[in-house]
C-alpha positions as CSV (number, residue, x, y, z in Angstrom):
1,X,-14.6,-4.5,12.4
2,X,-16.4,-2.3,9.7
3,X,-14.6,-2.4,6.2
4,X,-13.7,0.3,4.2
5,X,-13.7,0.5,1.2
6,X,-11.3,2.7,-0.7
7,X,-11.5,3.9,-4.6
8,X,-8.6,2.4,-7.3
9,X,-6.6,6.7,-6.4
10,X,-7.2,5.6,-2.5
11,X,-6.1,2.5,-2.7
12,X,-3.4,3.3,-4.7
13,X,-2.7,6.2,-2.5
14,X,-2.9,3.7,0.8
15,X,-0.3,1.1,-0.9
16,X,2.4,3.5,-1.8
17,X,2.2,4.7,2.1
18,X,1.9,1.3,3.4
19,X,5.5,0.3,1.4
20,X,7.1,4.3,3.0
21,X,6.0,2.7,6.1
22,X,7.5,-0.8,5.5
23,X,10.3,0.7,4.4
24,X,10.9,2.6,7.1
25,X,10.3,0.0,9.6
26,X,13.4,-2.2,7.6
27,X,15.4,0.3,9.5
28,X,14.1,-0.1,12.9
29,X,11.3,-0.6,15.0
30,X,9.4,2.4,15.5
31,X,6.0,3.8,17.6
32,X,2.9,5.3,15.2
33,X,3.7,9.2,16.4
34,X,7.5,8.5,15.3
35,X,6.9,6.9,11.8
36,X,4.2,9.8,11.2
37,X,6.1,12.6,12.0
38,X,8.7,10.9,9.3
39,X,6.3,10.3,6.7
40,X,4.3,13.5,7.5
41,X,1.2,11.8,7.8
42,X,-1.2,11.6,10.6
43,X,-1.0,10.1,13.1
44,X,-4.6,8.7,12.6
45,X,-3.5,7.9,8.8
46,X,-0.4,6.4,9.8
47,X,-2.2,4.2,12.6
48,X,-4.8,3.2,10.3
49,X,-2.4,1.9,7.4
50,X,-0.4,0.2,10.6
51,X,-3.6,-1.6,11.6
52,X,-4.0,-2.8,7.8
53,X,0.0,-4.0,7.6
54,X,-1.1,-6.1,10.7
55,X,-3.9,-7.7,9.0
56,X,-1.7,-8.2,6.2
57,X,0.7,-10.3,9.1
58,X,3.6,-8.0,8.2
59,X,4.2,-5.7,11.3
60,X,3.7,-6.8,15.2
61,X,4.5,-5.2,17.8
62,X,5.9,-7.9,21.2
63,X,7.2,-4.4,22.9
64,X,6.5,-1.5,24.6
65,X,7.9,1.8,25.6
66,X,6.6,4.5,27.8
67,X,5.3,7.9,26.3
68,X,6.4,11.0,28.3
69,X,2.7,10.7,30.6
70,X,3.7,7.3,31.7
71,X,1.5,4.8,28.9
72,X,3.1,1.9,26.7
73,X,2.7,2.6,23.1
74,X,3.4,-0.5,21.0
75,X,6.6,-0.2,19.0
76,X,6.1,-2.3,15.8
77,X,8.6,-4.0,13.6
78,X,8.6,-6.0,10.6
79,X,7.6,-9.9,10.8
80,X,10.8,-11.4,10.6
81,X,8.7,-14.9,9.3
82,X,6.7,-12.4,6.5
């Protein structure tokens, strides 16, 4: 996977939205296109940073539910051993 690199604003930027999402996620499990729509972000932003918490081992996802065209999107949830 091809790293990215993000400037000290960007990064900054990127951990403030990573801790909305966490927070968010204490609530409840949630899908990427539900969490966006709350935090108004993409939902290419909000999937990146999602794909950053999982490196970080503090989201998975076990489950699935179906979108209205019949496909599983993952609904992730905090690490209860993070």
């Amino acid at each position: 996977m091809e790293q990215i690199h993000l400037t000290p604003m960007n990064d900054r930027l990127a951990e403030q939205d990573q801790q909305r999402m966490l927070a968010l996620l204490r609530e409840g499990p949630g899908t990427v296109p539900e969490l966006a729509i709350r935090l108004r972000m993409t939902v290419a932003r909000t999937n990146f940073l999602m794909q950053v918490l999982v490196r970080k081992g503090l989201v998975w996802a076990h489950r699935h539910v179906s979108c209205g065209q019949g496909r599983q999107i993952e609904l992730w949830e905090i690490r209860q051993d993070s």
